[in-house]
N, C-alpha and C positions, 0 to 999 in steps of 0.2 A: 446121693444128694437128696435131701429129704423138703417136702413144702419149705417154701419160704414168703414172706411178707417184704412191701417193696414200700417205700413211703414216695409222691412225688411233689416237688416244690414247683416253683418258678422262680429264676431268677434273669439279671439284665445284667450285658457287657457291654463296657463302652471302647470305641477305640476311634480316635483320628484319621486311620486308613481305611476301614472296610468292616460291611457287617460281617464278612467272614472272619474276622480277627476281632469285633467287638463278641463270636463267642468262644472264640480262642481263648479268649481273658478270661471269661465267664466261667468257662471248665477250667480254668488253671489252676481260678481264685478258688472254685466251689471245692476241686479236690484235694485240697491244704485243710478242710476240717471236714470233709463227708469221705467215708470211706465205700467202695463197692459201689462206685456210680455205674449206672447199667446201659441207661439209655436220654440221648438230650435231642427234644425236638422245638426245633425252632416255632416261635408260636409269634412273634409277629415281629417286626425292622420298621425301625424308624430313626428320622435324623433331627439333628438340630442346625440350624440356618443362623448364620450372624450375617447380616451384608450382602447377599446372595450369594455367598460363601456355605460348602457344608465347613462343618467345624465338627461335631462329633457323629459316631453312626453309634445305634443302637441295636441288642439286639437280645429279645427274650428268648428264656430258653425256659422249656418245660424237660426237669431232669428226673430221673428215678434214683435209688439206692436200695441197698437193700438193711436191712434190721437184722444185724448179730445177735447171736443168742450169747 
């Protein structure tokens, strides 16, 4: 295996049950068009409140991939 180039994004998952499934979604959705995802670190969780109810959980993720020749 010879050098390789990694690009990395951020991107956000949402989900009604838990930040651990809003980035469940997150890596589902991202690897339907990125290919060679490497590594996903979570970069920060946050919710949204209606009524003192949570309603959705959030959760960013900072992901890499790598660049095909």
């Amino acid at each position: 295996m010879g050098d390789s180039v990694y690009k990395v994004i951020e991107i956000i998952g949402t989900s009604s049950k838990s930040w651990e499934d809003a980035a469940k979604q997150a890596i589902t959705r991202a690897s339907k068009s990125l290919e060679e995802l490497r590594i996903a670190e979570v970069v920060e969780q946050d919710l949204k409140i209606e009524e003192g109810v949570i309603v959705t959980y959030r959760t960013k993720l900072r992901i890499s991939f790598r660049f095909n020749d």
